[in-house]
C-alpha positions as CSV (number, residue, x, y, z in Angstrom):
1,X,4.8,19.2,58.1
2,X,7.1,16.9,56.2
3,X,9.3,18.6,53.8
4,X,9.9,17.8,49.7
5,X,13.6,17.6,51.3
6,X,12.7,14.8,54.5
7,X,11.0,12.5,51.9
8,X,13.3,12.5,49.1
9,X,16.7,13.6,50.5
10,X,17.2,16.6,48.1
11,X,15.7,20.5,47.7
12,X,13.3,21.6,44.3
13,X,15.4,22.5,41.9
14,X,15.2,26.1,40.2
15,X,15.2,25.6,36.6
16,X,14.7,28.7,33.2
17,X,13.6,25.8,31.2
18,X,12.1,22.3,32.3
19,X,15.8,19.7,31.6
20,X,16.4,17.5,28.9
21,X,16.4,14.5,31.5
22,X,15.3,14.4,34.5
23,X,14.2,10.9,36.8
24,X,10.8,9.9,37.4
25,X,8.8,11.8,40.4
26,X,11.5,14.5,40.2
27,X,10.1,17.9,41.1
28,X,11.2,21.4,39.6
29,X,10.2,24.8,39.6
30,X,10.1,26.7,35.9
31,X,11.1,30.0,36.9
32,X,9.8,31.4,33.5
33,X,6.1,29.7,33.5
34,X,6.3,30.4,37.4
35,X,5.1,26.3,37.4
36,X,6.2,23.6,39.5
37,X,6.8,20.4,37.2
38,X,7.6,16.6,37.1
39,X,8.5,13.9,35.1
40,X,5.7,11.1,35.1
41,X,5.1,7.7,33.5
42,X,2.9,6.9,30.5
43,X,1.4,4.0,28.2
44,X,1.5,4.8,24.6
45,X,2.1,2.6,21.7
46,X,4.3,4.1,18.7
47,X,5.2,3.6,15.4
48,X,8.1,1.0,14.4
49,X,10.1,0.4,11.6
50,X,8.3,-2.2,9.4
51,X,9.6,-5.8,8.6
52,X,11.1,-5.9,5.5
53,X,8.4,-8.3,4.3
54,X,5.1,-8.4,5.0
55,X,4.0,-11.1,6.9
56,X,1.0,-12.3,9.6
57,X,0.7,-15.8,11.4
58,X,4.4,-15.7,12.4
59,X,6.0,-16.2,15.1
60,X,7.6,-13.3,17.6
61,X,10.4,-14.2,20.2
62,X,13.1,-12.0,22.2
63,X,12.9,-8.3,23.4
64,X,12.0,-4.8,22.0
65,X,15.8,-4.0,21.2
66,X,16.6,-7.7,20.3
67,X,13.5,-9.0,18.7
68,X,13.1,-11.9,16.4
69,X,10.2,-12.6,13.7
70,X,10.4,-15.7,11.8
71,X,8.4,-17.5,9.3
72,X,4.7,-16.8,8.5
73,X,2.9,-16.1,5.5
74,X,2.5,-12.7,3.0
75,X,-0.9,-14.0,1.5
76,X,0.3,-13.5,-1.8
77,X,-1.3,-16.7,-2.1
78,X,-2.9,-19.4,0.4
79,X,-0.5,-21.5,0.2
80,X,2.6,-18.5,0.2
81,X,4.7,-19.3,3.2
82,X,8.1,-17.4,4.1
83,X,11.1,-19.2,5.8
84,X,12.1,-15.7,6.2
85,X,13.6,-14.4,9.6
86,X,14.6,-10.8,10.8
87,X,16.0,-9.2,13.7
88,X,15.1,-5.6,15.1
89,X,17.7,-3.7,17.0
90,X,15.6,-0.9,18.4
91,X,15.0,0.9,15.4
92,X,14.5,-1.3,12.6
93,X,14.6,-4.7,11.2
94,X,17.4,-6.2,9.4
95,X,17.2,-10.1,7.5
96,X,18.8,-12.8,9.5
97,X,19.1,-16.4,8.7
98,X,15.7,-18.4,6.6
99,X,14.6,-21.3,8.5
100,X,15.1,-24.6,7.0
101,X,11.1,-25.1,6.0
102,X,8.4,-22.7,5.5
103,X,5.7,-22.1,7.4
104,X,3.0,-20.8,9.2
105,X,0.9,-20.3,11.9
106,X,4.4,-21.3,14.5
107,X,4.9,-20.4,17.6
108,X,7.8,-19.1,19.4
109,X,10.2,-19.1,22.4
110,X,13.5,-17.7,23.6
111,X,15.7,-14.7,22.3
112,X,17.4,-13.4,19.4
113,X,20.1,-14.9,19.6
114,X,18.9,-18.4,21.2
115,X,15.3,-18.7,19.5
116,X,13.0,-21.6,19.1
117,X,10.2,-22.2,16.0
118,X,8.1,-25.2,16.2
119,X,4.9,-26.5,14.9
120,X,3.0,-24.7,12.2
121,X,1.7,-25.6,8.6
122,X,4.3,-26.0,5.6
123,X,3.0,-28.1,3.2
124,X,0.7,-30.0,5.9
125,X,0.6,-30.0,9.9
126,X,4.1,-30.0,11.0
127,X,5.8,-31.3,13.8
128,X,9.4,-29.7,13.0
129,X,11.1,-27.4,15.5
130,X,14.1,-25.1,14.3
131,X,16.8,-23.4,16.8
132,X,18.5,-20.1,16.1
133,X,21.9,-19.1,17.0
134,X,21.4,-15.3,15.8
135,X,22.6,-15.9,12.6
136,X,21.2,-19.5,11.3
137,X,18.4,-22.0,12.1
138,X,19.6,-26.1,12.7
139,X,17.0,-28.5,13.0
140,X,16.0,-29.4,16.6
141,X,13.9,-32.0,18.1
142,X,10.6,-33.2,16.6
143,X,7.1,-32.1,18.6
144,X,5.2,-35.1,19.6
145,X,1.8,-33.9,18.3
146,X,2.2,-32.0,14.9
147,X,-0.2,-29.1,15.3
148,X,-0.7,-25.4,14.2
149,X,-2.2,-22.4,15.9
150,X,-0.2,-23.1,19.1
151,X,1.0,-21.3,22.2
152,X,4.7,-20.8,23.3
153,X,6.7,-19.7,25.7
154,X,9.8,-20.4,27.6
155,X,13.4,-20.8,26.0
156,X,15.6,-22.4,23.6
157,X,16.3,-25.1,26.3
158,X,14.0,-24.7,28.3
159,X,10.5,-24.5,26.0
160,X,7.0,-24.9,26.0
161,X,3.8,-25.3,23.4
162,X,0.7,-25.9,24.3
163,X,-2.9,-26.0,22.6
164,X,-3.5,-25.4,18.8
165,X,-4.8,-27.4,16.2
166,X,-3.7,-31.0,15.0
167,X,-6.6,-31.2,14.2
168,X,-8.7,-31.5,15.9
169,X,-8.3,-28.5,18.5
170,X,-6.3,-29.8,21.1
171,X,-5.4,-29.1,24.8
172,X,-1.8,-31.1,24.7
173,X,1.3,-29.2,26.5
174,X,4.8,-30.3,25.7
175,X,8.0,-29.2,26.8
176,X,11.4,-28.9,25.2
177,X,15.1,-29.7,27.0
178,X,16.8,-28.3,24.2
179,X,16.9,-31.5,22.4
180,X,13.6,-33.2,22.7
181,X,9.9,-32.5,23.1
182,X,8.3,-34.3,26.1
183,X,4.8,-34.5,27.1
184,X,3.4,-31.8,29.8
185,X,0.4,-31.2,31.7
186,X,-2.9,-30.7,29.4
187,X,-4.3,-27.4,29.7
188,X,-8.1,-27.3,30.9
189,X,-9.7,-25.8,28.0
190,X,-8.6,-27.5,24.5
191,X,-8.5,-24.5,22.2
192,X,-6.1,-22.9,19.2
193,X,-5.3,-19.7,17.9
194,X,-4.0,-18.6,21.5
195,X,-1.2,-16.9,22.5
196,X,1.3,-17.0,25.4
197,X,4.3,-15.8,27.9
198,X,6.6,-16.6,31.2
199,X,8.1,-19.6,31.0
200,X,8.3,-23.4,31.2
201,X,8.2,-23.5,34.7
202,X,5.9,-20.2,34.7
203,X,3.9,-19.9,31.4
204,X,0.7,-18.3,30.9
205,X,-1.2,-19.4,27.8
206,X,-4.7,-16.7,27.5
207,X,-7.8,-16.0,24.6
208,X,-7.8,-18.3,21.2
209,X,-10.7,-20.3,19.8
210,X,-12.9,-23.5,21.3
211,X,-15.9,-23.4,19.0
212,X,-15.9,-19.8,20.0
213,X,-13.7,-17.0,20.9
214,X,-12.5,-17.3,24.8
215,X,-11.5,-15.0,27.3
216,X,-9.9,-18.1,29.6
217,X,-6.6,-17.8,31.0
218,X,-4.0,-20.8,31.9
219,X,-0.9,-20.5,34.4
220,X,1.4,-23.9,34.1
221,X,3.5,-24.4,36.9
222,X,5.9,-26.8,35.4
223,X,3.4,-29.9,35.6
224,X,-0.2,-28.5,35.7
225,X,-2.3,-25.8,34.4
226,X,-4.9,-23.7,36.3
227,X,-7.5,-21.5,35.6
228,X,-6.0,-17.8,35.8
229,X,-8.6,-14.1,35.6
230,X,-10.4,-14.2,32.2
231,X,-9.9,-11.3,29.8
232,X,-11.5,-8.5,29.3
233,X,-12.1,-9.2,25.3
234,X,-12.4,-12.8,24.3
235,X,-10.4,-12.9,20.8
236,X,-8.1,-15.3,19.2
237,X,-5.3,-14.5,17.1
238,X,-3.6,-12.1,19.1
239,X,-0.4,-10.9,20.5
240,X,1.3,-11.4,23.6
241,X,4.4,-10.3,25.9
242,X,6.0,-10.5,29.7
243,X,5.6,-13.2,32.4
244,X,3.2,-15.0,34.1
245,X,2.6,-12.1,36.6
246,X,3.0,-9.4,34.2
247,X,2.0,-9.7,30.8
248,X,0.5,-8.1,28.0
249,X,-2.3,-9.0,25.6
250,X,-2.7,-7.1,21.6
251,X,-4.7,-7.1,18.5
252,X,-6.3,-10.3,17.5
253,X,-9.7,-11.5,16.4
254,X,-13.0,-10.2,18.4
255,X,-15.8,-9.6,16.6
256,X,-13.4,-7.6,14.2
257,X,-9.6,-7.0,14.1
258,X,-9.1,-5.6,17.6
259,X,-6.3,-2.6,18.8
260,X,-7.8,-3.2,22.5
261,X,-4.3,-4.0,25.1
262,X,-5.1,-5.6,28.7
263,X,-2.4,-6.0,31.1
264,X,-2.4,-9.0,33.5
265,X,-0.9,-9.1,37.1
266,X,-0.9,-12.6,37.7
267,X,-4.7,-12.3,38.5
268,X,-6.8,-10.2,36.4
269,X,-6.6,-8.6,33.1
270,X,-7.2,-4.9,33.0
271,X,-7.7,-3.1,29.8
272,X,-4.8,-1.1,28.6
273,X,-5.8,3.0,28.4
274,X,-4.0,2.8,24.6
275,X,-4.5,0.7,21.6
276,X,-2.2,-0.6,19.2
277,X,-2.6,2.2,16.2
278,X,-3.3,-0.6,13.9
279,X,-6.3,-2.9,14.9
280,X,-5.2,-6.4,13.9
281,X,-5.1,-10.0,14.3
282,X,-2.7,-12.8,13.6
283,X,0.2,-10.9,14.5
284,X,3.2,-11.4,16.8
285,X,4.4,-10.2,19.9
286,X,8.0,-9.7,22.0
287,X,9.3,-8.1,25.0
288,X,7.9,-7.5,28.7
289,X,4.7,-5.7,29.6
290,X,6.7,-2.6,30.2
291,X,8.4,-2.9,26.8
292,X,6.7,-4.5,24.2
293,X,7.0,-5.2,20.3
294,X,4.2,-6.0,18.1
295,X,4.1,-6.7,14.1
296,X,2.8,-8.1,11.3
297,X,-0.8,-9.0,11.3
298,X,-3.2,-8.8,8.8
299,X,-6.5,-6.0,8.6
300,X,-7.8,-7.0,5.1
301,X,-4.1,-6.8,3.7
302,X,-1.1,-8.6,5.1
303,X,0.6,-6.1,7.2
304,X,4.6,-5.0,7.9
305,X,4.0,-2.7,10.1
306,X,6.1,-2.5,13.5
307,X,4.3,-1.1,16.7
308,X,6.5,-0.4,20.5
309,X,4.8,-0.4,23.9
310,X,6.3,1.6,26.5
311,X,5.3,2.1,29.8
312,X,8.2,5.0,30.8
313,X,8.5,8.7,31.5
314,X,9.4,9.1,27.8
315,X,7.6,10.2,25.1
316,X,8.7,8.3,21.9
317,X,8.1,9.9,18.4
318,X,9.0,7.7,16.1
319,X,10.5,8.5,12.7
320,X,8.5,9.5,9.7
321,X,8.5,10.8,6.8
322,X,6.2,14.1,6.0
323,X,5.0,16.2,2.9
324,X,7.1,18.8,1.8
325,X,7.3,22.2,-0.9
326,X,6.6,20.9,-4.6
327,X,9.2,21.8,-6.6
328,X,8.7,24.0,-9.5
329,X,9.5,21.9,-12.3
330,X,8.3,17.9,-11.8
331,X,11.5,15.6,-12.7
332,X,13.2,13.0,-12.5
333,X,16.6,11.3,-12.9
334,X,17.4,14.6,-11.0
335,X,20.5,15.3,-8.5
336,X,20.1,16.7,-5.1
337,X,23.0,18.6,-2.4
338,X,22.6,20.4,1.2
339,X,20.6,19.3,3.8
340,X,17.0,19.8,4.8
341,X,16.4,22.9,5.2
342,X,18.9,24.0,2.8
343,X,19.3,21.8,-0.9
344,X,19.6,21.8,-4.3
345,X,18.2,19.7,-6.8
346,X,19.2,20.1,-10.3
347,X,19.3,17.9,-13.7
348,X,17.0,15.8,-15.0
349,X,14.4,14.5,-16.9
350,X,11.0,16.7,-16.9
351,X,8.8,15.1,-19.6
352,X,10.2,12.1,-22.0
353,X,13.6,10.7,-22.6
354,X,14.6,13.4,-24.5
355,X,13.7,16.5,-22.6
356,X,16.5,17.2,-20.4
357,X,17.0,20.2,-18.0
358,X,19.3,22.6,-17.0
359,X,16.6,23.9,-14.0
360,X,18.1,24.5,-10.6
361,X,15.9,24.9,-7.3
362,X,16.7,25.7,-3.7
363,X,14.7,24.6,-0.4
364,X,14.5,26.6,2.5
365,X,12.9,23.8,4.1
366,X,8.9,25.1,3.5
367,X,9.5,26.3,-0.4
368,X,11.0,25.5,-3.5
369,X,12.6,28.6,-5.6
370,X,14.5,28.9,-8.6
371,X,18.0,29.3,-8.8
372,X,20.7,29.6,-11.6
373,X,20.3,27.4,-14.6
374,X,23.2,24.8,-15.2
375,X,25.8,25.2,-18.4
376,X,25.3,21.8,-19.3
377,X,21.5,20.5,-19.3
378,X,22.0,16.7,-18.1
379,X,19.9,13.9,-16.4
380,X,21.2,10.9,-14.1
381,X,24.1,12.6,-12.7
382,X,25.8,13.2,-9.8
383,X,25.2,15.7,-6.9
384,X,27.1,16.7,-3.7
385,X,28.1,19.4,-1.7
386,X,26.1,22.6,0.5
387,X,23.0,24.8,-1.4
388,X,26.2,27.5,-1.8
389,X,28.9,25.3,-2.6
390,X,27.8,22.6,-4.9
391,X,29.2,20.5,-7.1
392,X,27.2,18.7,-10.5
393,X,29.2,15.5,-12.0
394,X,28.9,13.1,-15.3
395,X,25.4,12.5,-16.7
396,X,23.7,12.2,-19.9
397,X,22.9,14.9,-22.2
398,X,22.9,12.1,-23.9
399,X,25.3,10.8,-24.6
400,X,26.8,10.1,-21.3
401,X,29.1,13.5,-20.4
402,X,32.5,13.9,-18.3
403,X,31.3,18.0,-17.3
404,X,31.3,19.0,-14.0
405,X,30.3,22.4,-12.6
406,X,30.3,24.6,-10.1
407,X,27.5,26.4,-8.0
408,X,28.0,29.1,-5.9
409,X,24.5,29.5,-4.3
410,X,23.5,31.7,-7.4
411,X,25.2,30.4,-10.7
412,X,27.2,27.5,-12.0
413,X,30.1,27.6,-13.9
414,X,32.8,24.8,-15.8
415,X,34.9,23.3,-13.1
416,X,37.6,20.1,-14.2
417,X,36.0,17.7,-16.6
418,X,35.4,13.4,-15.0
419,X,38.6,11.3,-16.5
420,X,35.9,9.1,-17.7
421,X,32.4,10.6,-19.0
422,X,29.8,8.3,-17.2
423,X,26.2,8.6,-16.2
424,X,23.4,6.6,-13.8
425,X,27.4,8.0,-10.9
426,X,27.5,8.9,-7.6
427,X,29.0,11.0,-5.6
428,X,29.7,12.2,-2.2
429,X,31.9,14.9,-0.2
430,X,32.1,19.1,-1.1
431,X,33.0,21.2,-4.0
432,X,36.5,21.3,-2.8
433,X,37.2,17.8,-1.9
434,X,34.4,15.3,-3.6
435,X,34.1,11.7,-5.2
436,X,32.1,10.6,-8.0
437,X,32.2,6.8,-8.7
438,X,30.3,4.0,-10.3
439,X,28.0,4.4,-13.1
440,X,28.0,3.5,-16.9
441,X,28.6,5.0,-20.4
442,X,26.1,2.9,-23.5
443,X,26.9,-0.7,-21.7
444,X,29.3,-0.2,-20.1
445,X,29.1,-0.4,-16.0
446,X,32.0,1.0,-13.8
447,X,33.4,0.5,-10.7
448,X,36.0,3.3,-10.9
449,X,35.8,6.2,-8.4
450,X,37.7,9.6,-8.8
451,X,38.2,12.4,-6.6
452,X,37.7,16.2,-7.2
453,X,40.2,18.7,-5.6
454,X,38.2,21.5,-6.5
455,X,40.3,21.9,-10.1
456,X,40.9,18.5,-11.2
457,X,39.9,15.1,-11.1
458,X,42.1,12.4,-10.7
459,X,41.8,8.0,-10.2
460,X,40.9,6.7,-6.7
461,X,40.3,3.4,-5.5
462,X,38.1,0.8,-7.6
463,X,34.8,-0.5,-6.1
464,X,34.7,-4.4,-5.3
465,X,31.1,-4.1,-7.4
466,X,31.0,-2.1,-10.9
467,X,27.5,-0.5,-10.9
468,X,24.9,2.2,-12.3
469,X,22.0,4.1,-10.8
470,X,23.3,3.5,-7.2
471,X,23.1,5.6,-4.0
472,X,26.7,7.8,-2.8
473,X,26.4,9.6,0.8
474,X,29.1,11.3,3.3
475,X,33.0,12.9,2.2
476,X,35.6,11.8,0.2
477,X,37.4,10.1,2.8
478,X,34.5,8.4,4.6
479,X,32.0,7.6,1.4
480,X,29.4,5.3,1.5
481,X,28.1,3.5,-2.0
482,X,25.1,1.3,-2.0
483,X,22.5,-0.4,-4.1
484,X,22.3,0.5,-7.6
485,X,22.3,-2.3,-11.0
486,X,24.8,-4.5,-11.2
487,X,25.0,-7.5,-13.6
488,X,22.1,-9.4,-13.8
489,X,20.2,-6.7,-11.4
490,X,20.1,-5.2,-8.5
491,X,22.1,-5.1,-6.0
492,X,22.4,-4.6,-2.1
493,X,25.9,-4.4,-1.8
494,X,27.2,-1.8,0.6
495,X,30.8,-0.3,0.3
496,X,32.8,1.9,2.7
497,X,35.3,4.1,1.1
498,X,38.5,5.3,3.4
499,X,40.0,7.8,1.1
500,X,41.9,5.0,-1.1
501,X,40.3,1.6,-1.1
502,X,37.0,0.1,-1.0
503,X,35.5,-2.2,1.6
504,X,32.7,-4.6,1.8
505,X,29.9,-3.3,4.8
506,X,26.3,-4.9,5.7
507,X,23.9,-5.3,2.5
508,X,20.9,-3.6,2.0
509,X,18.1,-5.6,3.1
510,X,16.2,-5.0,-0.2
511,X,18.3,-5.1,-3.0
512,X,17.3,-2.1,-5.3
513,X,18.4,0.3,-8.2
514,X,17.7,4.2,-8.5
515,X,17.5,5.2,-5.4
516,X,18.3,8.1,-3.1
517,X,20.5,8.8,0.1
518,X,21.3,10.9,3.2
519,X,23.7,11.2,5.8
520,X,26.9,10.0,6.7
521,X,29.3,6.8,6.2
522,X,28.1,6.0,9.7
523,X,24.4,7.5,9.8
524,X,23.2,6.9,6.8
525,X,19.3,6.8,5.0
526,X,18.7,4.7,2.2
527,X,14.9,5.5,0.2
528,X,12.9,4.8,-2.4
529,X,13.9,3.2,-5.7
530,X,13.2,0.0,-8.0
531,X,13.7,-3.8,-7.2
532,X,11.1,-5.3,-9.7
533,X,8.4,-2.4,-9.0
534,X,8.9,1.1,-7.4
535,X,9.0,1.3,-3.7
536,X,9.1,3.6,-0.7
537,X,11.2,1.4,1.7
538,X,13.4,3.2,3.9
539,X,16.6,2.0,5.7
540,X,19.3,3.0,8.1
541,X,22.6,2.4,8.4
542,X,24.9,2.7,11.2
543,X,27.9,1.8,10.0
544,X,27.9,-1.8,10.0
545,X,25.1,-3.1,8.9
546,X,21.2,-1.6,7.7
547,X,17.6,-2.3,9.1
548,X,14.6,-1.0,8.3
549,X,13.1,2.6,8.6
550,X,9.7,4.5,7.9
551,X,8.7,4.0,4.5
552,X,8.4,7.4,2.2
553,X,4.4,8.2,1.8
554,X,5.1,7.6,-1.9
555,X,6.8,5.0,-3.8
556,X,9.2,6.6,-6.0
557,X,12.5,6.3,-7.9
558,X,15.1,8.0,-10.1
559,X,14.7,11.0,-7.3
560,X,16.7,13.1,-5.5
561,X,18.2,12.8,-1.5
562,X,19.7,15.8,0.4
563,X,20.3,16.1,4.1
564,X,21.3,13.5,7.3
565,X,19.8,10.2,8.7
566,X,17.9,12.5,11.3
567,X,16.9,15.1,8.7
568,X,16.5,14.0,5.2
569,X,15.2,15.0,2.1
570,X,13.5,13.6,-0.9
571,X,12.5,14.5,-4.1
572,X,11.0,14.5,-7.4
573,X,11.3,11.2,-9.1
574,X,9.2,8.8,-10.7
575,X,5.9,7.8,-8.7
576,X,3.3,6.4,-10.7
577,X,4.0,9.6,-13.2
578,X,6.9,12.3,-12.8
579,X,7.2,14.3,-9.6
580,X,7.3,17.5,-8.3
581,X,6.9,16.7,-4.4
582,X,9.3,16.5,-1.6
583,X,8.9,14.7,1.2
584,X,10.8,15.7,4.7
585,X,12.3,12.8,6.9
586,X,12.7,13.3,10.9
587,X,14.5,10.7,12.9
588,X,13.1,8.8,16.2
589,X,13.1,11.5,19.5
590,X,12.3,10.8,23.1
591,X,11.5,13.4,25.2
592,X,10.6,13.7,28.9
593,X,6.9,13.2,29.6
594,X,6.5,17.1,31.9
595,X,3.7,17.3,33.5
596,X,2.5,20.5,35.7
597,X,1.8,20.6,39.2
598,X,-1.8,21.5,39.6
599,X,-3.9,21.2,43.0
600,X,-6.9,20.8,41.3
């Protein structure tokens, strides 16, 4: 009999506990569950991190870790197209470069860095194409046939549209050199709304609209189209991904917005055993049938929403944010400390302008208790340091105050008063060794920063952008200040502080005021907060520049933030009244996808 050994060259492995990683088909014994075990592949769609700005009709080029959505429209109004573009890294979405006209209903080719745009509707059927260079769209070389609702595939030098509407619905392919459009192969079915994939020499154009939905599939082979395996689901208005001989179809119009996924081998579709979470048509797609990206759309609203296809031995949870303890006493303008299993919110506002608290809680991570009351009762403050060790700056009493105290995990008590009384400041770092900067006293905005020694403050380095109600996360020698009101409004400047001086890092990609943080100069969480209305927009920051995260379950503002970017808090606030709930954050994980050994 052949042996585990003969076939794949190695012995079982003995493991206590199934490994962290382990490759595909590998075989183990648990020792504990007395089990043998393996790491096997699976299809599962998971949550993203949203676009920045809603958006459906658009068009969807690159990969999964490099993707590219550009243009579209929010459906604000009909007539409300976006020149907007942004770029997704994996983990969220950050704003790149607007193209040079609005519009929608576009298709797409090529990568983030090297993208294409063309056709679409701006303020009537256009003919335009755009090329991106990863950081700005230049004008490229007119389509022959202005059209919307089209299929593309293929590169920036090397594209290809085909179908759509001009109108009428029409079956005319062209193909791009990377300068000019020329004409191409017509497909055998005229139709619009379709989607495609592969490339110019390769391309695969499937579904859209005749005077009905279709199921027909088109392969182009550089000159000439032929009939490919029809779909399982006729809709239009879907997404697509891959090659020729491995692609992906999602969402779209059937007979409702569909979630339905088929895979196609270069012969036949087969439906897909998951569906995107979010049934949907007039979305976009990006990536390879292994590793896919879908987003934006519209249901009966316009949507944001991110989705990832993976067909690995992973299992991907994506980050979310989850209902936590209500605190004791709803606030707001309150200031938070520790981490997420262990914080400290204190200050604040619990009823009207002038009813200000001295109320301290502590989190456990499940429950909310009270803790020792602060000397000085104060909103809009600043708040840093452990749940044992923390440390309360500036705020308003009113007026605007220069106290600071100490708190020891069970009282507080007068530490060295702020230079300069301020409130709307933040801070960052311990007790010991912490920084409180920004802020504003009557009209007055600041960009001063000074830095506690655990005695005494004392001046550090000015910001390059004097500001109030802004965000402060990680120590005093590796701070990170973002957001916040500046003159006329808000802001989504970023600055890195190295212990002395100030330095410009990547914007926020919504500009907002009185919001909340977590994390570290390098790993950071920006939520919540006000741009013109309150909103629950996350976003992450890795040291150079933000993109997009899981949105809070509530809008809210003028809260509290505690924790790290994998384990974040937030709290109380203003939602549509004053708060008392907390809301847990938990980063992206992958984990191996174990299966046991059965003979059954």
């Amino acid at each position: 009999m052949t042996t585990y050994k003969e076939i794949f060259g190695k012995y079982v492995k003995n493991y206590s506990s199934d490994p962290s990683s382990d490759a595909e088909g590998q075989v183990w014994y648990n020792t504990t569950s007395g089990t043998f075990k393996s790491v096997l592949a699976s299809a599962a769609w998971s949550s993203g991190s949203p676009l920045n700005q809603v958006r459906t009709t658009l068009a969807g080029m690159g990969t999964q870790t490099a993707g590219l959505a550009a243009g579209g429209n929010n459906f604000t109004t009909v007539s409300n197209n976006v020149s907007a573009t942004e770029e997704y890294n994996g983990s969220g979405w950050a704003v790149g470069g607007n193209m040079g006209t609005a519009r929608r209903n576009i298709a797409g080719a090529g990568t983030q860095t090297a993208g294409l745009g063309f056709g679409g509707y701006s303020t009537t059927f256009s003919n335009l194409t755009e090329e991106y260079d990863g950081s700005a769209w230049a004008g490229g070389g007119n389509l022959g046939t202005a059209r919307i609702q089209l299929g593309g595939a293929g590169t920036q030098t090397s594209g290809l549209g085909f179908g759509g509407t001009t109108p009428p619905i029409t079956a005319a392919t062209e193909e791009y050199n990377g300068s000019a459009w020329t004409a191409g192969g017509n497909m055998n079915t005229a139709r619009t709304e379709i989607s495609g994939a592969g490339t110019q020499t390769a391309g695969l154009g499937f579904g859209g609209y005749t005077t009905v939905n279709v199921t027909s599939t088109e392969e182009y082979d550089g000159s000439a189209w032929a009939a490919g395996g029809n779909m399982v689901t006729a809709r239009r208005n879907l997404g697509g991904a891959g090659i020729q001989t491995a692609a992906l179809a999602f969402g779209g119009s059937a007979t409702a917005v569909s979630a339905a996924t088929e895979l196609y081998d270069g012969s036949t579709w087969t439906t897909s055993p998951v569906s995107l979470s979010t049934a949907r048509a007039g979305l976009a797609g990006a990536g390879s049938q292994t590793a896919a990206l879908g987003f934006g759309g519209r249901t009966t609203v316009t949507l944001g929403s991110t989705e990832e296809y993976n067909l690995s031995s992973s299992i991907i949870t994506a980050a979310a944010w989850a209902s936590g303890g209500n605190l004791g006493t709803a606030r707001r303008n309150i200031a938070g400390a520790g981490i997420q299993t262990s914080a400290l919110g204190f200050g604040g506002y619990i009823s009207a302008p002038t009813s200000t608290t001295t109320a301290t809680e502590e989190y456990d991570g499940a429950t909310w208790t009270a803790g020792g009351n602060l000397g000085t009762a104060r909103n809009n403050l600043a708040g840093f340091g452990t749940q044992t060790a923390g440390l309360a700056a500036g705020g308003s009493t009113p007026p605007a105050t220069a106290a600071t105290e100490e708190y020891d995990g069970s009282a507080w008590t007068a530490g060295g008063n702020l230079t300069t009384a301020r409130q709307n400041v933040a801070g960052a770092g311990t007790q010991t060794v912490g920084l409180a900067f920004g802020g504003q006293d009557g009209p007055v905005i600041y960009a001063n920063t000074e830095e506690y020694n655990g005695s005494t403050w004392s001046p550090g380095g000015t910001m390059n952008t004097a500001r109030s109600t802004l965000a402060g996360v990680g120590i005093q020698t590796a701070a990170l200040a973002f957001g916040g009101n500046a003159v006329p409004g808000a802001t989504g400047a970023t600055e890195e502080y190295d212990g002395s001086t100030w330095t410009t890092g990547g914007s926020l990609n919504i500009s907002r005021a009185q919001l909340a943080g977590s994390g570290t100069q390098n790993g950071a969480v920006g939520f919540g907060g006000e741009t013109t209305v309150t909103i629950a927009n996350t976003e992450q920051y890795d040291g150079t520049s933000w993109v997009s995260g899981a949105s809070m379950t509530s809008v809210r503002r003028l809260l509290g933030g505690a924790g790290t970017q994998t384990a974040g808090l937030a709290f109380a606030g203003f939602t549509t009244a004053i708060s008392a709930s907390s809301e847990e954050y938990t980063g992206e994980t992958s984990a191996n996808n174990t299966k046991t050994i059965t003979t059954s």
